[in-house]
N, C-alpha and C positions, 0 to 999 in steps of 0.2 A: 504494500500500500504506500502510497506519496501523499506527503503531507502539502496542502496548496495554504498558499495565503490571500488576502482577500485583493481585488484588484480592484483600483480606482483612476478613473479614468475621466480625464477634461478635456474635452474639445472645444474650440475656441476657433470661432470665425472670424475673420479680417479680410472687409471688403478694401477692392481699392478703387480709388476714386476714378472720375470721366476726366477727359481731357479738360485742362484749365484753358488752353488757346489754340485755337487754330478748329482746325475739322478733325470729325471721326475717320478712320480708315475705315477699309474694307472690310464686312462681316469676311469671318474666318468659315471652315470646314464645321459642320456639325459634330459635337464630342461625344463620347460614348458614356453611358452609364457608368455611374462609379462603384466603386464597391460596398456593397449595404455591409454592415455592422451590426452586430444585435447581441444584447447581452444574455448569460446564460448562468443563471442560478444553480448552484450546485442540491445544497440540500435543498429539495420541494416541500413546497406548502409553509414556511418558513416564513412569517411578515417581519422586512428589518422595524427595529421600534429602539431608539435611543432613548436611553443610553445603556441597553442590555441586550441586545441582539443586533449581530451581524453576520447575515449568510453574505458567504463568501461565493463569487460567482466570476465567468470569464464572460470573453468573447468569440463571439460564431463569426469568422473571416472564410468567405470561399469555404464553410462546410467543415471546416476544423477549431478547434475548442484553442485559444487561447488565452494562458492567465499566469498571475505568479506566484511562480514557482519559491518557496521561503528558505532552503536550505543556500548556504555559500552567500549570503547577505542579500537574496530575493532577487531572482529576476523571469522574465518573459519568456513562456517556453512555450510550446505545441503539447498540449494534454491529447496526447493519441486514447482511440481507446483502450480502455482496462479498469482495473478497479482502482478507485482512491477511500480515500479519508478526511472531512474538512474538520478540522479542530476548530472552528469559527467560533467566537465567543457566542453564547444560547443559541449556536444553532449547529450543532456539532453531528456529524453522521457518516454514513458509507454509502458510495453512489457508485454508478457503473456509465462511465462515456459509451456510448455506439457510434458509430458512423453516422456523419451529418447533422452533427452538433445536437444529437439525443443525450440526455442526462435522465438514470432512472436510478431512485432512494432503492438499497438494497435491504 
């Protein structure tokens, strides 16, 4: 079993400005969809409530579970499937990754 730690994550947009002088240029190529993001709660059914519970949860990128990882001072890993453990304060359990970013309480 691996032990994860909780993942916090800010996104932060920064638009940038039109032109101050002169003209627009040329509309460009149409761009392609980006890639969705969605987060993934490890233990189910778990409501976080401060300042006594914190389910620890990753993120679904292209279908793979990422989050971090606590051992070696924490960092960003690929949670492939298998079994874990989340030690998350009041919300502590054993889950099972599948394929496609499925999380099921054992």
């Amino acid at each position: 079993m691996k032990v994860l730690l909780m993942l916090s994550v800010i996104i932060t947009a920064v638009g940038c400005g039109g032109a101050q002088n002169g003209q627009n240029g040329q509309m460009g190529p149409q761009g392609l969809d980006g890639t969705t993001i969605t987060p993934v709660q490890f233990c189910q059914g778990v409501t976080p409530t401060y300042p006594n519970t914190f389910p620890e949860s990753g993120l679904c990128i292209d279908g793979s579970i990422y989050a971090v990882y606590s051992q070696y001072n924490g960092f960003l890993a690929l949670i492939p499937p298998g079994e874990y453990t989340s030690q998350a304060v009041g919300s502590a359990c054993n889950f099972t990754v599948l394929p496609n970013c499925v999380v099921q309480d054992q």
